[in-house]
LOTI-910036 format. One record per residue (C-alpha): residue number from 0; chain; x, z, y. Coordinates in steps of 0.5 Angstrom, whole numbers, plus 500, padded with zeros to 3 digits. Layout:
# residues N
[NUM 'A' [X Z Y]]
...
//
This chain:
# residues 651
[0 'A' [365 079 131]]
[1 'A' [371 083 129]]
[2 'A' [372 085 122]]
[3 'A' [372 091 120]]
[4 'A' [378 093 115]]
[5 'A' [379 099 111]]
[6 'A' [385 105 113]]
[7 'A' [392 102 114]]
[8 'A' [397 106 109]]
[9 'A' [400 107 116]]
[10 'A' [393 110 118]]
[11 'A' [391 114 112]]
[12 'A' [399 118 114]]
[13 'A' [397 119 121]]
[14 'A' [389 122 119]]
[15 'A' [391 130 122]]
[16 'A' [391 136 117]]
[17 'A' [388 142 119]]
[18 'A' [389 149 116]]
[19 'A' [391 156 119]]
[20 'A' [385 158 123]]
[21 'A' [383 165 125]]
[22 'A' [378 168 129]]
[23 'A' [379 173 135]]
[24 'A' [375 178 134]]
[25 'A' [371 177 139]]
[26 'A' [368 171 136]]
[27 'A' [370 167 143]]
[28 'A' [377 163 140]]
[29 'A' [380 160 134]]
[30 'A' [387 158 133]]
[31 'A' [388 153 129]]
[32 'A' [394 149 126]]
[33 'A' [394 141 126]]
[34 'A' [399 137 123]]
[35 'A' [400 130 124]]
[36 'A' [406 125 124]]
[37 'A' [411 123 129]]
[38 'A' [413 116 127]]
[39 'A' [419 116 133]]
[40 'A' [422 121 130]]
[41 'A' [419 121 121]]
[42 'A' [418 127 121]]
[43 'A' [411 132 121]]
[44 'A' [409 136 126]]
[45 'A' [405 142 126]]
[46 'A' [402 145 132]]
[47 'A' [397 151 135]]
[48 'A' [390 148 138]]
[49 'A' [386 153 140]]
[50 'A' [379 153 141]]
[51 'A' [375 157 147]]
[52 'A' [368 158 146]]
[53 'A' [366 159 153]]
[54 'A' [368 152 155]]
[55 'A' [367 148 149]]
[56 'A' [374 145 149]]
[57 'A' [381 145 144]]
[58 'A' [387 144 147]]
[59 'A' [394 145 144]]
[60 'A' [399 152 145]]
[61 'A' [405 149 143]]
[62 'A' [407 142 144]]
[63 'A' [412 136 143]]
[64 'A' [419 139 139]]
[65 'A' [415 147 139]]
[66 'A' [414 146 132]]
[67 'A' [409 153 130]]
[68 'A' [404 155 125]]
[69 'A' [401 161 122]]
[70 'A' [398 164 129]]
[71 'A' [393 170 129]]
[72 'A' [391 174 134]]
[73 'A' [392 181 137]]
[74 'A' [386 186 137]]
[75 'A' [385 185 144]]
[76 'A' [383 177 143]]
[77 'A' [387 176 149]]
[78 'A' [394 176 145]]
[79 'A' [397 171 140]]
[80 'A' [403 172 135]]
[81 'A' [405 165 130]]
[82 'A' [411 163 128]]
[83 'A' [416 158 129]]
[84 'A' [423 155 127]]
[85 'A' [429 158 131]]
[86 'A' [436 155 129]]
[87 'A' [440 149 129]]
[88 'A' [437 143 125]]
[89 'A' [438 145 117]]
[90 'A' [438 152 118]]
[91 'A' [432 153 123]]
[92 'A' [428 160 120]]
[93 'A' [422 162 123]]
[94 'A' [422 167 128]]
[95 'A' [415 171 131]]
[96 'A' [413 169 138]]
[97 'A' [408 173 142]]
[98 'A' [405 169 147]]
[99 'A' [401 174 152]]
[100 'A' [395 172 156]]
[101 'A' [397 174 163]]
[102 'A' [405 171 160]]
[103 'A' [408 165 162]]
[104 'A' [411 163 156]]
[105 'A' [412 166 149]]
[106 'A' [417 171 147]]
[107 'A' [421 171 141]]
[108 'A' [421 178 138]]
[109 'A' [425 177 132]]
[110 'A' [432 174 129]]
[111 'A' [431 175 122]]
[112 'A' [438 172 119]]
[113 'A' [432 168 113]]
[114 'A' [427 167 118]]
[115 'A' [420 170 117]]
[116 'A' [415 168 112]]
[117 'A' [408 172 114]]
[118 'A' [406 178 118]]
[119 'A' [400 182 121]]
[120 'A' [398 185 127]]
[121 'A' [398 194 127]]
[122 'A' [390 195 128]]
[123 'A' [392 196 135]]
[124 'A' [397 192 138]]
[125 'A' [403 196 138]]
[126 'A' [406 192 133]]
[127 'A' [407 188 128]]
[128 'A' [408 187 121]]
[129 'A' [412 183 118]]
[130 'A' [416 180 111]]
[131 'A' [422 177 111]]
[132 'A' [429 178 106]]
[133 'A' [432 185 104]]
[134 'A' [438 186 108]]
[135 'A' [442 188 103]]
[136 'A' [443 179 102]]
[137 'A' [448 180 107]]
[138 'A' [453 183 101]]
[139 'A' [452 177 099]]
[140 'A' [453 173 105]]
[141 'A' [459 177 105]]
[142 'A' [462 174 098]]
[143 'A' [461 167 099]]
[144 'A' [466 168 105]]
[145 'A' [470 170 100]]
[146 'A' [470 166 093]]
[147 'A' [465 161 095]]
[148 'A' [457 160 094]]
[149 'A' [456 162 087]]
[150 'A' [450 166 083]]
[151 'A' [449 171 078]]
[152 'A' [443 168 074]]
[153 'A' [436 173 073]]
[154 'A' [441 178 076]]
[155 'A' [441 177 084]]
[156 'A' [435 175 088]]
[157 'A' [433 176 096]]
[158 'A' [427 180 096]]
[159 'A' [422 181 101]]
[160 'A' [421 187 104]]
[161 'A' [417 190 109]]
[162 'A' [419 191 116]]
[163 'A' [415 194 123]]
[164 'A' [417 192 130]]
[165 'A' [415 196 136]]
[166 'A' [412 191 141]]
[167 'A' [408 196 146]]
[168 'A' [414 197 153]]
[169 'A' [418 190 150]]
[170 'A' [413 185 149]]
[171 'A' [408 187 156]]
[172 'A' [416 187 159]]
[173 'A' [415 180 157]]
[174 'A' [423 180 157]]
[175 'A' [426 175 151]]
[176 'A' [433 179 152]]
[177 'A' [429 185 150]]
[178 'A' [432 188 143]]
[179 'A' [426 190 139]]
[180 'A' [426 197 134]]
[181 'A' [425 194 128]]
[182 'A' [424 199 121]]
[183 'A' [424 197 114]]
[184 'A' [419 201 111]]
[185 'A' [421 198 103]]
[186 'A' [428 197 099]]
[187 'A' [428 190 097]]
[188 'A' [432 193 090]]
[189 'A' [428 190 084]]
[190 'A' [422 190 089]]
[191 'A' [420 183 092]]
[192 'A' [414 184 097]]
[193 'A' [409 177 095]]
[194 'A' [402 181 099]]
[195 'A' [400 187 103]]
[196 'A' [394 189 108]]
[197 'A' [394 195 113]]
[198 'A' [389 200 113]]
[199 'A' [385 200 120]]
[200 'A' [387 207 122]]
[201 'A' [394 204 121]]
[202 'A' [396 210 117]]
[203 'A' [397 206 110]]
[204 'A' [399 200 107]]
[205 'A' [397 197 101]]
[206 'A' [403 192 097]]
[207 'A' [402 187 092]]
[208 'A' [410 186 089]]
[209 'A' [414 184 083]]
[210 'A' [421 185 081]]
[211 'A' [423 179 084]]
[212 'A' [421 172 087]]
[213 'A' [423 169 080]]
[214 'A' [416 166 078]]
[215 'A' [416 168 071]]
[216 'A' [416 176 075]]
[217 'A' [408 175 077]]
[218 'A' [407 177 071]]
[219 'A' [410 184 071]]
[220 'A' [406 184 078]]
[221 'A' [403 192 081]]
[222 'A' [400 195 087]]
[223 'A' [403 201 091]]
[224 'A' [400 204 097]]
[225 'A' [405 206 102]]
[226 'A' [404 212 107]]
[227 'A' [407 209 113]]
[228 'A' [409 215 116]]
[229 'A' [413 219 110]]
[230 'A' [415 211 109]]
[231 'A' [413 214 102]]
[232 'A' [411 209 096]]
[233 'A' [406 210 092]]
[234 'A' [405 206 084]]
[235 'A' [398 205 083]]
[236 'A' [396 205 075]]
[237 'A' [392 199 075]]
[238 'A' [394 196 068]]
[239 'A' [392 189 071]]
[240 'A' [395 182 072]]
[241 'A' [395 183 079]]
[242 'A' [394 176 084]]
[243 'A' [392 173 091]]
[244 'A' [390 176 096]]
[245 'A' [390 184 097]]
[246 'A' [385 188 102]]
[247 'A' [383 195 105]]
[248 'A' [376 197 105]]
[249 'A' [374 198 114]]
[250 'A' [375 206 111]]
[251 'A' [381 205 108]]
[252 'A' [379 209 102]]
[253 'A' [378 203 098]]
[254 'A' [382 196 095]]
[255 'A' [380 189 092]]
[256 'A' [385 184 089]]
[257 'A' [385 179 084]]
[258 'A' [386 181 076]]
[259 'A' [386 179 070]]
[260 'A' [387 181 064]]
[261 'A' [395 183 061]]
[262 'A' [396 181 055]]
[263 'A' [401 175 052]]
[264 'A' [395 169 050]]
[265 'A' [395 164 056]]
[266 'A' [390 164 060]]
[267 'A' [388 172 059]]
[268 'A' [394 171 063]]
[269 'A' [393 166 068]]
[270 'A' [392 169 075]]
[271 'A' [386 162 075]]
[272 'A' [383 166 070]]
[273 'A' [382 172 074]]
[274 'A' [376 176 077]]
[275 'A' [375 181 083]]
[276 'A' [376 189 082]]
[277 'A' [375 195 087]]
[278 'A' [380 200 086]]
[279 'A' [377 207 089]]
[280 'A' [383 210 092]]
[281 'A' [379 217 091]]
[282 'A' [378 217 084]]
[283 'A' [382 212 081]]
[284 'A' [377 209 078]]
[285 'A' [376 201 078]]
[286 'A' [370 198 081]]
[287 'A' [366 190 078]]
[288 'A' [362 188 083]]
[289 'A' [362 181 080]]
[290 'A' [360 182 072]]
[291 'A' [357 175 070]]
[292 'A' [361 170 075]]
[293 'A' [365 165 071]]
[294 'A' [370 162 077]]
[295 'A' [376 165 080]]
[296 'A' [375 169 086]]
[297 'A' [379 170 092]]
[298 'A' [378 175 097]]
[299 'A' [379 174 104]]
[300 'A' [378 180 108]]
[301 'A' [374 186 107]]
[302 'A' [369 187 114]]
[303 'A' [363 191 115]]
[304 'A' [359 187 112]]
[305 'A' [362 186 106]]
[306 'A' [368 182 103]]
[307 'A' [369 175 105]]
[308 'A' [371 171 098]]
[309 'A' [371 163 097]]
[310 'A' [371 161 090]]
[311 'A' [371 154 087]]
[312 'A' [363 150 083]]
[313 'A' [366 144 080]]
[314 'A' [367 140 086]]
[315 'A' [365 144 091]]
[316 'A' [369 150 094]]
[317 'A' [363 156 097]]
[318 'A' [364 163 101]]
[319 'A' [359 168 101]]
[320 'A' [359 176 103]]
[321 'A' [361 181 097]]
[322 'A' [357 188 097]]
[323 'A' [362 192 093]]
[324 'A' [356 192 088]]
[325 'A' [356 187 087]]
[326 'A' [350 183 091]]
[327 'A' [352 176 094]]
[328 'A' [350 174 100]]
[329 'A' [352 165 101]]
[330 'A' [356 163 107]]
[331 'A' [355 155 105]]
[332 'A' [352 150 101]]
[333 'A' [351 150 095]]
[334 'A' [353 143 094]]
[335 'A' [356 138 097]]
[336 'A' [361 143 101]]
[337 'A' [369 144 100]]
[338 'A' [370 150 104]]
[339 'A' [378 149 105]]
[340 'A' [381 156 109]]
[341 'A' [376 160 113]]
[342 'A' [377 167 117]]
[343 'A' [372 172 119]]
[344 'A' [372 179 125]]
[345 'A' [372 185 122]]
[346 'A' [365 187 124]]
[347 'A' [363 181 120]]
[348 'A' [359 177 126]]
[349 'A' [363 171 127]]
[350 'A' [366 166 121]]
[351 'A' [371 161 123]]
[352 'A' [372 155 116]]
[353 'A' [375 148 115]]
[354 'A' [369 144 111]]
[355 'A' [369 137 109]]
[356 'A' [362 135 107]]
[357 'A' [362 129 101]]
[358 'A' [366 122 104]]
[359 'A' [368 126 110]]
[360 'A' [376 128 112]]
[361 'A' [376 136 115]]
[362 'A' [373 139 119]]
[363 'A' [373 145 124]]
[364 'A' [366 150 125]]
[365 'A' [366 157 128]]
[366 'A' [359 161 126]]
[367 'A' [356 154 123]]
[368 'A' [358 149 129]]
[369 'A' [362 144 128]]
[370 'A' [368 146 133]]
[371 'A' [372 139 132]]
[372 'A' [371 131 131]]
[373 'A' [377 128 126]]
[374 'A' [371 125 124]]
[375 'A' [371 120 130]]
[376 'A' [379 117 126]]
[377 'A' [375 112 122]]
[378 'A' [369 109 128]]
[379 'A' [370 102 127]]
[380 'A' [373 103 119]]
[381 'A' [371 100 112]]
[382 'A' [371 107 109]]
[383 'A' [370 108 100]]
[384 'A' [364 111 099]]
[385 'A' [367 116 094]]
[386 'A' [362 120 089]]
[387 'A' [361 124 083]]
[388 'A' [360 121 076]]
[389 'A' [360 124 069]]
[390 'A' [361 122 061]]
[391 'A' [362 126 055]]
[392 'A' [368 126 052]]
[393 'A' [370 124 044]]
[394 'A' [369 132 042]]
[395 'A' [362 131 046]]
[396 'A' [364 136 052]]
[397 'A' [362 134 059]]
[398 'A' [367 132 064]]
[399 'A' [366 130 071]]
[400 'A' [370 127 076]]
[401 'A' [370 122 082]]
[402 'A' [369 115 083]]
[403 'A' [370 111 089]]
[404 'A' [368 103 090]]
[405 'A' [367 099 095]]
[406 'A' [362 099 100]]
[407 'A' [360 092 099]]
[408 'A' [360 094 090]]
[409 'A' [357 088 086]]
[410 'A' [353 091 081]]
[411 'A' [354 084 077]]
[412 'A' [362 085 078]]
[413 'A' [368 088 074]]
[414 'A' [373 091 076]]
[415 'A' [380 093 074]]
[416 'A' [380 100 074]]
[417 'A' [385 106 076]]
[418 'A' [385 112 073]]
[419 'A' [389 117 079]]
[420 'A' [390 123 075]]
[421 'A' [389 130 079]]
[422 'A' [395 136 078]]
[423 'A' [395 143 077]]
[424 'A' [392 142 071]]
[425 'A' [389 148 074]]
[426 'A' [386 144 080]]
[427 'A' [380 139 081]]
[428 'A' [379 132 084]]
[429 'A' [374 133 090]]
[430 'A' [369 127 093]]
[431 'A' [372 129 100]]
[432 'A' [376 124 105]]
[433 'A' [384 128 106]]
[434 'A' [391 126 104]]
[435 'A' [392 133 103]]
[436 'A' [389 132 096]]
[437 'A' [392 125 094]]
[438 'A' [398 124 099]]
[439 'A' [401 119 095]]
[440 'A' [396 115 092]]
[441 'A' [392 109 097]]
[442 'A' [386 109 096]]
[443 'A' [383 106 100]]
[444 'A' [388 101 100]]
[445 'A' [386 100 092]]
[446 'A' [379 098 094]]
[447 'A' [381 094 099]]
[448 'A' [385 090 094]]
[449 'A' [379 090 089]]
[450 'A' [380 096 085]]
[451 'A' [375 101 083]]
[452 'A' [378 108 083]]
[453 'A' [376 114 078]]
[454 'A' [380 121 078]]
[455 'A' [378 126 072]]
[456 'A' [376 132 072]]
[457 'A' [380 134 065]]
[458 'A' [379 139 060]]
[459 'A' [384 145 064]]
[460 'A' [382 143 071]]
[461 'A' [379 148 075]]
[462 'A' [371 150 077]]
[463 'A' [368 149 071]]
[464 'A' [368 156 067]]
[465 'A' [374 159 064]]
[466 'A' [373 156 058]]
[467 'A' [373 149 061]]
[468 'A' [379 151 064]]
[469 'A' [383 154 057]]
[470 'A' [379 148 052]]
[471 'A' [387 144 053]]
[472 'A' [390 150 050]]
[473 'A' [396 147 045]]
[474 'A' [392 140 046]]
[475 'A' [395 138 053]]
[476 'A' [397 131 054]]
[477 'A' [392 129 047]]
[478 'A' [385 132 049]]
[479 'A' [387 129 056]]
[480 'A' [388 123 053]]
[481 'A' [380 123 050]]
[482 'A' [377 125 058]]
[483 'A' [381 121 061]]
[484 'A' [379 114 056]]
[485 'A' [372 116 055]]
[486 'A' [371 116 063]]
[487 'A' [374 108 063]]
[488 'A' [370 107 056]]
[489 'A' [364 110 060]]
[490 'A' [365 105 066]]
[491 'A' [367 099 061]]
[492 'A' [360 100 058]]
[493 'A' [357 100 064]]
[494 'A' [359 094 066]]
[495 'A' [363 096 073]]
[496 'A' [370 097 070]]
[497 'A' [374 090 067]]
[498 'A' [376 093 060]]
[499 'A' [382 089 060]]
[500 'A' [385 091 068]]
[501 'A' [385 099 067]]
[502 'A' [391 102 071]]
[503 'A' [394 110 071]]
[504 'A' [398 114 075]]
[505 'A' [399 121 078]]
[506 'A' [404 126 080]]
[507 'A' [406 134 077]]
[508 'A' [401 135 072]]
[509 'A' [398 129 074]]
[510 'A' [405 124 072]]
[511 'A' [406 128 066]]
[512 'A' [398 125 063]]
[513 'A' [400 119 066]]
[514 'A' [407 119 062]]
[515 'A' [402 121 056]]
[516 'A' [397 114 057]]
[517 'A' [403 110 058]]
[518 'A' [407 112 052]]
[519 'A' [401 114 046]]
[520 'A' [397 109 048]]
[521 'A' [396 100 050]]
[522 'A' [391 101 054]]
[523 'A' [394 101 060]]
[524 'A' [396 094 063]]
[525 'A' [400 098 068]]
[526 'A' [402 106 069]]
[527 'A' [406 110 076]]
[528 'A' [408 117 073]]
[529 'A' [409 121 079]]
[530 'A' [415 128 078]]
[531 'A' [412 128 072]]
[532 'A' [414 132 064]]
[533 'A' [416 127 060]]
[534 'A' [419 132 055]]
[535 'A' [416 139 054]]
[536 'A' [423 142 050]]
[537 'A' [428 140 056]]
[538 'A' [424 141 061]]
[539 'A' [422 148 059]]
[540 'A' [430 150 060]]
[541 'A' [430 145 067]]
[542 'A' [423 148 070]]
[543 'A' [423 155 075]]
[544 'A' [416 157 071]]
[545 'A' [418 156 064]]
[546 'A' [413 162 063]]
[547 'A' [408 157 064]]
[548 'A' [410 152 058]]
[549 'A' [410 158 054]]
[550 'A' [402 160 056]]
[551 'A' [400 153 055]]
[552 'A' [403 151 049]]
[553 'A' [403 157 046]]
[554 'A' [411 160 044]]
[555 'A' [418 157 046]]
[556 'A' [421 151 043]]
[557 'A' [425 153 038]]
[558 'A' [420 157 035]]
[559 'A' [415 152 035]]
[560 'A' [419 145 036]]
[561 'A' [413 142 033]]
[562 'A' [407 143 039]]
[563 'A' [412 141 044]]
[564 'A' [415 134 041]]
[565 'A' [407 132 040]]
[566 'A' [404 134 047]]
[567 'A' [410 130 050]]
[568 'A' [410 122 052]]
[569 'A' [417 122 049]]
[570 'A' [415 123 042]]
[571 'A' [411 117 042]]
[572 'A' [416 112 046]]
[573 'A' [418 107 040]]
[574 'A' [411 105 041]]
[575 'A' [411 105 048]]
[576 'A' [409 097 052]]
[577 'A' [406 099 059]]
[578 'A' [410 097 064]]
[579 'A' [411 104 068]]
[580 'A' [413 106 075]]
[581 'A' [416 112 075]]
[582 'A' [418 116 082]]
[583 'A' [421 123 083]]
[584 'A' [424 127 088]]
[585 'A' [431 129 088]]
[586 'A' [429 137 089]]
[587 'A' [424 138 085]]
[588 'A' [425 145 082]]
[589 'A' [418 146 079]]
[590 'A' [418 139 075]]
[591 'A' [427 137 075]]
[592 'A' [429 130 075]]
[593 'A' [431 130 068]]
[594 'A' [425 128 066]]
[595 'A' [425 122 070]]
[596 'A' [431 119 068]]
[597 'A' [429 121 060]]
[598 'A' [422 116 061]]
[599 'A' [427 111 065]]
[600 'A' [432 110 059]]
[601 'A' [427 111 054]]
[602 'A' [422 105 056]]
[603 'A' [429 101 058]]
[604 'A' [432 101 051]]
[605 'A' [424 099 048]]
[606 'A' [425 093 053]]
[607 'A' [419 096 057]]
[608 'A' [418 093 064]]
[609 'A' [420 099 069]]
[610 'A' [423 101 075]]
[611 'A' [425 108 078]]
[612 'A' [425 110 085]]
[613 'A' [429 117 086]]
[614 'A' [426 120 093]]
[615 'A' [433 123 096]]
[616 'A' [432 131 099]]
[617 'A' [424 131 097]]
[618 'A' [422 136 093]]
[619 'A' [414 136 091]]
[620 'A' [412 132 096]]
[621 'A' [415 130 103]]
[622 'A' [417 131 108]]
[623 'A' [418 125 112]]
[624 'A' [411 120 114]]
[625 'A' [416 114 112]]
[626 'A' [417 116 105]]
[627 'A' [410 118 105]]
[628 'A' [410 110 106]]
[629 'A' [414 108 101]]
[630 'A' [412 112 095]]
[631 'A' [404 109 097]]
[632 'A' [407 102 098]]
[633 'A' [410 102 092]]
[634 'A' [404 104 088]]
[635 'A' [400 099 091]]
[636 'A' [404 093 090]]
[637 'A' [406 096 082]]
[638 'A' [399 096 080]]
[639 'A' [397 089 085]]
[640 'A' [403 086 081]]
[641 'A' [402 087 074]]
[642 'A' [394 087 074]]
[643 'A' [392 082 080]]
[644 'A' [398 078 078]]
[645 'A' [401 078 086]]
[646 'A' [408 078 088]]
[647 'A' [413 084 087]]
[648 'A' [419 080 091]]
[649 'A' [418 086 097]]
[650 'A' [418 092 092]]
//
């Protein structure tokens, strides 16, 4: 008999992803986009599949080095457009392709020096609609010829513009050595396009823009109507925080978008925290159709039918269709179902989601059957048994989060426990089987080696209420430190978790909570912090969203140095005692390297058992499936070493 064993690192890394589905209107195809790893070469790939209704099969559009992602089909749901990189090595962009179906080949019908980041098709397939950087960089192209690369801070910025290619005689030409007729329809001078939608007599466009790509600028986020014709903007006195997705009514008279309320306390400014509004374009007047509905909601496309929106409840992510009035229809589940991208035809018959139900990896349905079987990955594997678990917290709140064990757990047994920490902190732990939520942990690896593993919930995650999602407000790190040592303290009382053998890590938000643990507290025997803030005031001067630091903690630095040196793991370094890992990507932006180097040389001088891997050219995550490895491996081994007591001679 052979043995079964649980999923390999190497196995887990291969799992394919999958996300960029959309419908054809007919209701007859799905194009989708799954990435998987290509061991030969290190690197992800990401390919077009497309399923047929009529024979019930999926095959793949682009193959081997066609790289391709955000494919969408024409009017007609004959022709399909996507992206793809086009370039050399390092200065590959992404270019629009049109592959016909009566066509041989896709034709490239763009060369934008930048690349394109999204685009749409004309409601009847003449054209398409695409964002890509102003053409007024090349002024700055120009001057880096002359005195070298340098950069006017808060001042020059490459915004996205607006821009409409004529496809009706090139395209049918199928003539890649065509030049296509390219209109700018927005200046890219303090107008950064982030959003927009094309009304369906394709007479108007509806644009969500900033002043910049600047992070801190989405909060000084507006509507505008464009009149394509005049080429003619419009500013929408909406006096909103606006986000997400934006789209036109099938009349075009009508809009719905994300908002929130725009005043300067954290979460009444935190698009997380936002509702759903309807801006009448003939009265001026704002509709709210969901009045009572504690969660943030984002709309997908607005069909005859009513509007498609998808929202988060505590572990489950629903869709339903939205009545302007306000009456729901439910699309999903009510429990156990993470809806995760989901498409839907304008005259609202046909629906097309990735959904993975509680233990299980993604998978792809068109109108509720299952179109796909990635699923199959695991016959013939040991897989953790993963489910919801909950507990009160030192203030008495209730927090969830997810436990996954053995299939052979012994009730009579104790565990050494992890602690794996979600980032965010605006985001959840999910009882679902997919890497692309815990890329650099091994979970099943950890139950393999006689580890239970729990991920918490944490006062600020989101899909609890926002006031769940606010209650860490000027308590970041402390109140976290309560939900996550009430969750260990709850399986200890129980008698599944050994109080002696408890381990924490994470990565972003998550690395600088595991940073909090290993410094503030002696109860780890072991800690990973992943990209993690280690000390709020430097890294409010290092991070691209110092706006952020400023909601969730209430001010800046040098006006209230006192909140920022107390929810940091360095104010409490002197007392630190857990032997901590720490990994980083060298080009992370959102959380700078500083903070790695400052928690390294700080448990060195406490004579505090660490390591620091820094991961060269990686920014969040990565970006090759050996890294990926490495960073998994390395974790397993630390917390094998330091709490099963095995050998780090390989590290």
């Amino acid at each position: 008999m052979i043995e079964r064993k649980y999923l390999s690192i190497e196995e887990i890394i291969s799992l394919p992803t999958l996300s960029d589905i959309h419908i054809s209107e007919d209701g007859k195809k799905v194009a989708f986009v799954k990435k998987t790893a290509s061991w030969q070469h290190n690197k992800y790939k990401n390919h077009i599949w497309i399923y047929g209704k009529d024979k019930e099969d999926c095959n793949p559009l682009t193959t081997r080095d066609i790289e391709s992602t955000y494919p969408l089909w024409a009017p007609n749901s004959k022709d399909i457009a996507y992206l793809s990189p086009v370039g050399e090595q390092a200065d590959k962009k992404n270019q629009i392709f049109v592959k016909l179906k009566e066509g041989n080949s896709s034709v490239q019908i763009t060369d934008e020096k930048e690349g394109v980041s999204k685009f749409k098709w004309e409601p009847t397939g003449k054209g398409i609609y695409y964002l890509a950087q102003s053409k007024e960089s090349e002024v700055l192209n120009k001057r880096k010829e002359l005195y070298g690369d340098y950069l006017h801070i808060g001042k020059e910025y490459q915004n996205n513009c607006l821009y409409y290619i004529n496809l009706d005689k090139e395209v049918q030409n199928d003539n890649p050595e065509k030049q296509h007729k390219v209109v700018q329809l927005t200046n890219g001078k303090d107008f950064h396009v982030q959003e927009f939608d094309i009304s369906l007599d394709g007479k108007k466009a509806v644009i969500l823009a900033t002043p910049s790509p600047d992070m801190g600028d989405y909060m000084k986020s507006d509507l505008y109507i464009l009149d394509i014709q005049a080429v003619e903007l419009q500013k929408l006195n909406i006096d909103r925080l606006l986000g997400g997705c934006v789209c036109f009514s099938p009349a075009g008279n009508k809009i719905c978008y994300q908002a929130s309320i725009r005043e300067k306390d954290y979460y009444e400014t935190h698009i997380e925290d936002s509702t759903l509004e309807i801006y009448d374009m003939n009265s001026g007047k704002v509709i709210h159709p969901l009045t009572d509905f504690d969660s943030t909601v984002v709309p997908i496309r607005w069909t005859t039918k009513g509007i498609l929106i998808k929202w988060q409840d505590k572990t489950n992510y629903l869709m339903g269709l939205l009545s302007e009035y306000g009456t729901l229809e439910m699309l999903s589940e009510k429990v156990d179902s993470f809806i995760m991208n989901a498409y839907i035809t304008k005259d609202g018959n046909h629906i097309s989601y990735t959904k993975a139900k509680i233990n299980e990896t993604f998978e792809i349905y068109l109108n509720d059957k299952k179109i796909t079987n990635e699923n199959s990955f695991f016959k013939g594997k040991l897989k953790s048994n993963r489910e919801v678990t909950s507990w009160k917290s030192k203030d008495g709140v209730d927090i969830e989060g997810v436990l996954s064990t053995p299939v052979d757990l012994d009730p009579n047994k104790k565990y050494p426990l992890l602690m794996v920490i979600h980032g965010g902190p605006a985001w959840a732990a999910f009882p679902i089987f997919s890497d692309c939520f815990n890329e650099k942990y091994p979970i099943e690896q950890f139950i393999e080696k006689g580890f239970i593993v729990l991920e918490p919930n944490y006062k600020g995650s989101s899909g609890y209420g926002n006031e769940f999602l606010k209650a860490n407000y000027r308590k970041l790190g402390i109140a976290n430190y309560d939900d996550i040592i009430a969750g260990v303290d709850k399986l200890v009382d129980v008698g599944i978790a050994d109080n002696d053998r408890v381990g924490v890590m994470g990565w972003s938000n998550g690395g600088y909570l595991s940073a909090f643990c290993s410094t503030f507290s002696n109860r780890f025997k072991a800690a990973s912090v992943g990209g993690g803030i280690t000390n709020w005031r430097t890294h409010y001067v290092n991070t691209d969203i110092p706006y952020f630091i400023r909601m969730c903690l209430g001010n800046n630095p040098w006006n209230d140095p006192e909140i920022y040196s107390k929810t940091s793991p360095m104010h409490y370094i002197t007392s630190a005692s857990t032997p901590t890992l720490i990994q980083h990507g060298e080009m992370d932006a959102r959380v700078p390297i500083p903070n790695a180097y400052e928690l390294y040389q700080g448990l060195k001088d406490m004579e505090v058992d660490t390591e620091l891997v820094i991961f060269k050219g990686m920014a969040y995550s990565p970006d090759q499936p050996g890294m990926n490895v490495a960073i998994m491996k390395q974790n397993l081994m630390w917390f094998s070493h330091y709490i099963l007591g095995e050998s780090m001679k390989d590290f």
